[in-house]
DRENVEX-983994 format. One record per residue (C-alpha): residue number from 1; x, y, z. Coordinates in steps of 0.02 Angstrom, whole numbers. Layout:
N
<vexfi nr="NUM" east="X" north="Y" up="Z"/>
...
end
This chain:
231
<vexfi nr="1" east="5660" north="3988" up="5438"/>
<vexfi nr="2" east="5611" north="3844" up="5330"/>
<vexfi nr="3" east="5575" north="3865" up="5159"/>
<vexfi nr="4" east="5388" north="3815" up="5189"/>
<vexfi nr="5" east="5372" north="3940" up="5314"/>
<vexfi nr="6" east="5435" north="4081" up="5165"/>
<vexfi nr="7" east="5285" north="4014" up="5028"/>
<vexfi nr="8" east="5136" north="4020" up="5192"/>
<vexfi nr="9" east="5179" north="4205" up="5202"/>
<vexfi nr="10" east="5187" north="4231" up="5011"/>
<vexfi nr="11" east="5013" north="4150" up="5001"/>
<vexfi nr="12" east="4957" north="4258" up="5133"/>
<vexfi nr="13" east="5018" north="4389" up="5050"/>
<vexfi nr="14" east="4950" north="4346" up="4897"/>
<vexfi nr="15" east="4774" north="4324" up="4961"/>
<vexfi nr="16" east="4804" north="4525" up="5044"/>
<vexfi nr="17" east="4854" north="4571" up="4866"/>
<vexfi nr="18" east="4710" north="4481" up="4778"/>
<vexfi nr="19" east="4585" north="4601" up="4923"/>
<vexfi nr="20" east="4676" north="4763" up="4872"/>
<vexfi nr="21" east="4627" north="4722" up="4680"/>
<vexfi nr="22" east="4448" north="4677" up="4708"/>
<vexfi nr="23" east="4429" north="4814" up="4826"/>
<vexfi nr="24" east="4519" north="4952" up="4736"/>
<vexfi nr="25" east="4421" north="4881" up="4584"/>
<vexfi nr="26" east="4239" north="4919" up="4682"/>
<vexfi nr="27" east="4291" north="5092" up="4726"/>
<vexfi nr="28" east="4358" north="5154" up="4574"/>
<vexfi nr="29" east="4557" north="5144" up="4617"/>
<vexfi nr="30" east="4582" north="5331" up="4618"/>
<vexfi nr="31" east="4669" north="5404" up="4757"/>
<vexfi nr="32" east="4629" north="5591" up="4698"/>
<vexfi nr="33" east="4432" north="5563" up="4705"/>
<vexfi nr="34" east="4480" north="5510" up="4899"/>
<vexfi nr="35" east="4423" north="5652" up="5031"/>
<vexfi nr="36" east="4576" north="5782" up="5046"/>
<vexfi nr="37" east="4563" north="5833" up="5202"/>
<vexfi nr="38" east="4567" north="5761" up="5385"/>
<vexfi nr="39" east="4396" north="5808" up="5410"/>
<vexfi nr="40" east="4335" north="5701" up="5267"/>
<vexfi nr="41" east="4427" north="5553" up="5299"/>
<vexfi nr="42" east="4368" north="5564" up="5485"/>
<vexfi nr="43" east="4205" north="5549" up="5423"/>
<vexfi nr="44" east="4238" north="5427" up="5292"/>
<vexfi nr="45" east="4301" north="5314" up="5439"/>
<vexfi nr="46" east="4130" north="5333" up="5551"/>
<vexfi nr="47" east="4025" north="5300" up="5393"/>
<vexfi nr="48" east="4127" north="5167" up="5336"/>
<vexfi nr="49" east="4293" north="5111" up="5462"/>
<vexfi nr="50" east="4340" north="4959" up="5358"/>
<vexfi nr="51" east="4347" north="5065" up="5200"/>
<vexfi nr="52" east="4404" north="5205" up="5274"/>
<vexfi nr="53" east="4564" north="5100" up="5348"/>
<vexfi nr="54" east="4593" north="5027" up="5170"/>
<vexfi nr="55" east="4587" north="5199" up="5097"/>
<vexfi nr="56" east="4736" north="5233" up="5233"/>
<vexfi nr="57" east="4832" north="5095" up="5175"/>
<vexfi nr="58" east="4806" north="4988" up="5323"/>
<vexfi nr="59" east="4814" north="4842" up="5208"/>
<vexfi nr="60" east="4965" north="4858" up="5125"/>
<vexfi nr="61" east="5034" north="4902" up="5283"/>
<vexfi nr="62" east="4995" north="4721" up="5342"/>
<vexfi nr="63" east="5051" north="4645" up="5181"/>
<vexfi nr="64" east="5211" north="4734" up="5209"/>
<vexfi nr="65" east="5236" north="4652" up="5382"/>
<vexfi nr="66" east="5195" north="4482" up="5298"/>
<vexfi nr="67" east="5335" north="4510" up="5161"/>
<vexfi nr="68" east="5473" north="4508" up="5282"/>
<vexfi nr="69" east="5500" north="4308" up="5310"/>
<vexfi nr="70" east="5464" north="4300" up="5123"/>
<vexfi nr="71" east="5611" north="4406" up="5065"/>
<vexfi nr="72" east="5715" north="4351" up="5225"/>
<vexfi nr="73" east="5677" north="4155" up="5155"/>
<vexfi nr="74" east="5727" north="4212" up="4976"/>
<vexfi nr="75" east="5872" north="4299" up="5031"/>
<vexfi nr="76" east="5932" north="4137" up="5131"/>
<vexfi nr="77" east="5902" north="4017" up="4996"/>
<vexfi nr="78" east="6008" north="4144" up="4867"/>
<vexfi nr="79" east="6142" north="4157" up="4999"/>
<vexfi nr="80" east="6168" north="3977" up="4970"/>
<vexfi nr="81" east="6230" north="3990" up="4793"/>
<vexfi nr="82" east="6323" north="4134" up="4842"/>
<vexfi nr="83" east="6212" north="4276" up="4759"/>
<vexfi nr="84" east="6215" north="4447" up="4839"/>
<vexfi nr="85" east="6054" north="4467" up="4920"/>
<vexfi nr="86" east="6093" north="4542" up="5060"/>
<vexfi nr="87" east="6084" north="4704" up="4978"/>
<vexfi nr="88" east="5920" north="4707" up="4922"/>
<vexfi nr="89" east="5858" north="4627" up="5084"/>
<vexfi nr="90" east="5932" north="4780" up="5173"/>
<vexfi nr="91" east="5844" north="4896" up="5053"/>
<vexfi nr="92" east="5675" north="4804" up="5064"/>
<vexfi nr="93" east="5662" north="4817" up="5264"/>
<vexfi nr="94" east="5734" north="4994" up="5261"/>
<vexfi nr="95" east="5579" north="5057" up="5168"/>
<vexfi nr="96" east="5468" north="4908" up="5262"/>
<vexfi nr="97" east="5523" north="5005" up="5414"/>
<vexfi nr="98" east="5507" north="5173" up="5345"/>
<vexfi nr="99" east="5337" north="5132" up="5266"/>
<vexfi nr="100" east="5240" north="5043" up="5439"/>
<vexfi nr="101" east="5330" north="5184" up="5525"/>
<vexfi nr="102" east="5232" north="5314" up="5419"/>
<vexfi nr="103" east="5045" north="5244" up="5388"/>
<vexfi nr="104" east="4906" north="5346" up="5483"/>
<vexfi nr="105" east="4766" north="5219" up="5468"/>
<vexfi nr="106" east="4757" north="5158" up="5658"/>
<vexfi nr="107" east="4820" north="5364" up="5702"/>
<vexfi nr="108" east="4667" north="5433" up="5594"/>
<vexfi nr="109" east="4538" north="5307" up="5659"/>
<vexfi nr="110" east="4572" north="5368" up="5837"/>
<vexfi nr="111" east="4579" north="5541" up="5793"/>
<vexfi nr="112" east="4412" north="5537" up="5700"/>
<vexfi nr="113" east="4318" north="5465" up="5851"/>
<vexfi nr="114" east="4384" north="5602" up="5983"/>
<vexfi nr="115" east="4331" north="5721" up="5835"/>
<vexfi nr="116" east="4149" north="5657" up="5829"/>
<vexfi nr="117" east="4157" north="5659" up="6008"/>
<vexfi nr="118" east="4229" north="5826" up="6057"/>
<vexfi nr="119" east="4110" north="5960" up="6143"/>
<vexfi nr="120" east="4191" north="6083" up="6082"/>
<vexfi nr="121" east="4216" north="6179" up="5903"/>
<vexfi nr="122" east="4404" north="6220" up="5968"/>
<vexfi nr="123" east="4439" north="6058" up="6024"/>
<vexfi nr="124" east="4389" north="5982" up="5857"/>
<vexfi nr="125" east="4488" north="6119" up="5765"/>
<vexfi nr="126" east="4639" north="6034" up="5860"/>
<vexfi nr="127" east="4609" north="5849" up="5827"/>
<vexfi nr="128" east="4571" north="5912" up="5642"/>
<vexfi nr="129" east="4738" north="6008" up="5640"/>
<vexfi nr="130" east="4813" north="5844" up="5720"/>
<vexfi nr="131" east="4726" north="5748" up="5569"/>
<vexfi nr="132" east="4805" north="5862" up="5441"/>
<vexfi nr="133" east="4967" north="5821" up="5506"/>
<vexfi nr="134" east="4940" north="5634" up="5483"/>
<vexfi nr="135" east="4893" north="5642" up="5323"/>
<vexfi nr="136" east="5015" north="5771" up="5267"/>
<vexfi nr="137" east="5158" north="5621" up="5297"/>
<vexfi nr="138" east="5063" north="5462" up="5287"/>
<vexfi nr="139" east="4908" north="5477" up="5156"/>
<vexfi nr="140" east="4940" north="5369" up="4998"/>
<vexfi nr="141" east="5005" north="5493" up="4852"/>
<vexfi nr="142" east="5106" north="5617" up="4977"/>
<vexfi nr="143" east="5268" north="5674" up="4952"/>
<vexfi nr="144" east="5316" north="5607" up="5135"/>
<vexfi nr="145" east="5258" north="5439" up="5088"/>
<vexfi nr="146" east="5360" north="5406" up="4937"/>
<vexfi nr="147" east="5527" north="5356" up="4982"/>
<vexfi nr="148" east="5437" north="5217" up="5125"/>
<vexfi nr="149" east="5338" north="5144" up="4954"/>
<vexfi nr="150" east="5464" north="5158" up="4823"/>
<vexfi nr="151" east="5604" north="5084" up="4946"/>
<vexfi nr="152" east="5534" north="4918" up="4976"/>
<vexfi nr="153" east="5483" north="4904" up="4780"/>
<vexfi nr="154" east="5643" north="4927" up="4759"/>
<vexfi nr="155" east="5723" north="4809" up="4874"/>
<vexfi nr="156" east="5589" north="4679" up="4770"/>
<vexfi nr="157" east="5654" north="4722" up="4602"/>
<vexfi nr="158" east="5823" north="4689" up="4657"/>
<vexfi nr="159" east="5805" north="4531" up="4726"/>
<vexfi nr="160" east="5712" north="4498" up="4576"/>
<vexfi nr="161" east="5869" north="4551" up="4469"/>
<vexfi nr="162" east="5981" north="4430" up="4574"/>
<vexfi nr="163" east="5847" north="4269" up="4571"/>
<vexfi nr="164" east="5858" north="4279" up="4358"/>
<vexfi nr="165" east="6043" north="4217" up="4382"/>
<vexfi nr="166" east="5997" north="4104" up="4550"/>
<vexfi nr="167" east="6005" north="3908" up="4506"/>
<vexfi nr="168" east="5846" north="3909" up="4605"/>
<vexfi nr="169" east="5697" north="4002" up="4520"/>
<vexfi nr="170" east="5644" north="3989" up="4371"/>
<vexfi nr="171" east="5728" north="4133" up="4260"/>
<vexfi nr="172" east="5553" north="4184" up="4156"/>
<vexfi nr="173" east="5464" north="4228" up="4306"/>
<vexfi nr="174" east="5609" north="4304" up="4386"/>
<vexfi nr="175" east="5615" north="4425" up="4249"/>
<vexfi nr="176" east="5421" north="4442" up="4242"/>
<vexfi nr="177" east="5460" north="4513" up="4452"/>
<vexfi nr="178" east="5584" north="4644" up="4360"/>
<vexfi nr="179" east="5459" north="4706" up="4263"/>
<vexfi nr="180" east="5311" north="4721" up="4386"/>
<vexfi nr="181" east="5422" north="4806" up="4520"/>
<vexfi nr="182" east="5503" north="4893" up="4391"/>
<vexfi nr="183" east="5324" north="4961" up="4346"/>
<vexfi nr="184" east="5251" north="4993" up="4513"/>
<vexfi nr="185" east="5392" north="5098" up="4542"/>
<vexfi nr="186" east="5334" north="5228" up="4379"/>
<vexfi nr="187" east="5170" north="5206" up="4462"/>
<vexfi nr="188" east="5205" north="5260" up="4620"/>
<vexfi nr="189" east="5313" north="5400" up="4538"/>
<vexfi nr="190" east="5155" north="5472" up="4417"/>
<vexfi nr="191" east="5040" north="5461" up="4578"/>
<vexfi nr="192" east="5149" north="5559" up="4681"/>
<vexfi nr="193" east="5217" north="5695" up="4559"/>
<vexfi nr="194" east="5073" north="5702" up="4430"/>
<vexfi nr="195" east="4913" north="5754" up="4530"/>
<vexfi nr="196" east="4831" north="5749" up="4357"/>
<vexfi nr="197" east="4853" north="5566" up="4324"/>
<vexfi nr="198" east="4712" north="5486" up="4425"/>
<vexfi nr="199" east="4665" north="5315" up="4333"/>
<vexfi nr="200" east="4787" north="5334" up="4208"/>
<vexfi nr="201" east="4899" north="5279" up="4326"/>
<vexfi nr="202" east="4813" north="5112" up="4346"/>
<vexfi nr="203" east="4874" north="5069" up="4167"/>
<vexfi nr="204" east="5046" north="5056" up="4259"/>
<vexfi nr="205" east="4973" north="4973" up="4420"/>
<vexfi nr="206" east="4867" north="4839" up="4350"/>
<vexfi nr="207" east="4983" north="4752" up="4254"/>
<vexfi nr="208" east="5135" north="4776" up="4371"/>
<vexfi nr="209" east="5005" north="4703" up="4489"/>
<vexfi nr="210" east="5013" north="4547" up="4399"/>
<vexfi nr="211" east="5166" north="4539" up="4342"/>
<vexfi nr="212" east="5225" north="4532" up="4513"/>
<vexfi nr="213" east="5069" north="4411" up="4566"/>
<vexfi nr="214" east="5139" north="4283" up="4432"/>
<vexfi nr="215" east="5311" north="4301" up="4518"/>
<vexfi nr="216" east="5276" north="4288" up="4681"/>
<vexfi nr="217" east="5165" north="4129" up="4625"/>
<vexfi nr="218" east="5314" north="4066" up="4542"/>
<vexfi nr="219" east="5434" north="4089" up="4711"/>
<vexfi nr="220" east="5298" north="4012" up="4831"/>
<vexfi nr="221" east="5282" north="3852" up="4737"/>
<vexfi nr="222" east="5488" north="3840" up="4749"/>
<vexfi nr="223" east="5489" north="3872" up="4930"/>
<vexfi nr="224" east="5350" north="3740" up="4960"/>
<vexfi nr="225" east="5465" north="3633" up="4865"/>
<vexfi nr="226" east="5638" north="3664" up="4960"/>
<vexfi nr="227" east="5545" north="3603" up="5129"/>
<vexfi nr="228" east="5621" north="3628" up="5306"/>
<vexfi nr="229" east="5805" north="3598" up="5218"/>
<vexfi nr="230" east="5833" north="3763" up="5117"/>
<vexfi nr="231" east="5775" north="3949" up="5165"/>
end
């Protein structure tokens, strides 16, 4: 993998990133105010699929996927000067896996048409059951969720922690990637084990958000640079 190859995923993934923000933006950005039950997400999806899918994390999902030749490409290029990356690159596809593994959206959307389709009020008791399921270990904010979205933040703020002392990145925005993951991972905490905290928590997400935007923005523009030699 080239290093070029690394900075086209990170702008893709940037561009997924920049979507979540102006999307979560137009809805409000509360996951509480979401339907919470299977029944009301299955309708969510008819009314609205694309927004419905979003709600479901289909999106990050897909960012997810994209992040793996990034962090693979950064953990090649640290290798180099001998940093121990392989650690957090372990950690990072652990919860990648853990986290693509778990997501419902695709699950839900098929479920919600053989619910709008069934004949019967048993058989759509069933696929509702079946929906409750889903969402009991895959809907943004559960319990069964958590480890598959802290894990891969966590992987990030590692590999953040070993690019301040790489020869390779610049140190500021190294440090700025600390603190963003370092945030999104006390969002992601307040979401899951304070129902109460609804858009409060954005005051953790939004600037972690960036934080991490600036150092991803920071990485791609070094990969670009290291061409098909390094990473």
């Amino acid at each position: 993998m080239t290093g070029r190859t690394g900075g086209w995923f990170t702008l893709l993934v940037l561009l997924g990133i920049v979507a979540d923000i102006v999307v979560g933006n137009i809805t409000g950005g509360d996951i509480h105010s979401l339907p919470q039950n299977a029944v009301g997400r299955f309708q969510q999806l008819q009314e609205n699929c694309l927004l419905g899918l979003y709600n479901l994390d289909l999106l990050n999902t897909i960012n997810q996927i994209l992040l793996v030749p990034v962090y693979y490409a950064l953990y090649v290029v640290l290798k180099e000067e001998s940093r121990p990356a392989l650690l957090p690159l372990i950690i990072f596809l652990t919860g990648t896996t853990l986290f693509v593994a778990g997501n419902s959206a695709l699950p839900m959307l098929d479920l919600s048409r053989k619910y709008f389709a069934a004949g019967t009020e048993d058989q759509r008791t069933l696929l509702a059951a079946a929906g409750e399921t889903m969402l009991a270990k895959g809907a943004h904010g559960s319990f069964s969720v958590f480890i598959g979205f802290v894990l891969p933040t966590l992987g990030a703020l590692m590999m953040a922690c070993v690019m301040t002392r790489s020869g390779s990145f610049p140190r500021l925005f190294s440090w700025l990637g600390v603190a963003g993951n370092a945030l999104m991972i006390l969002y992601l905490t307040v979401v899951t084990f304070v129902p109460a905290s609804g858009k409060y928590a954005l005051a953790l997400a939004m600037p972690g958000g960036l934080l991490i935007m600036a150092w991803m923005i920071s990485f791609m523009i070094r990969l670009f640079r290291m061409g098909p030699g390094k990473g």
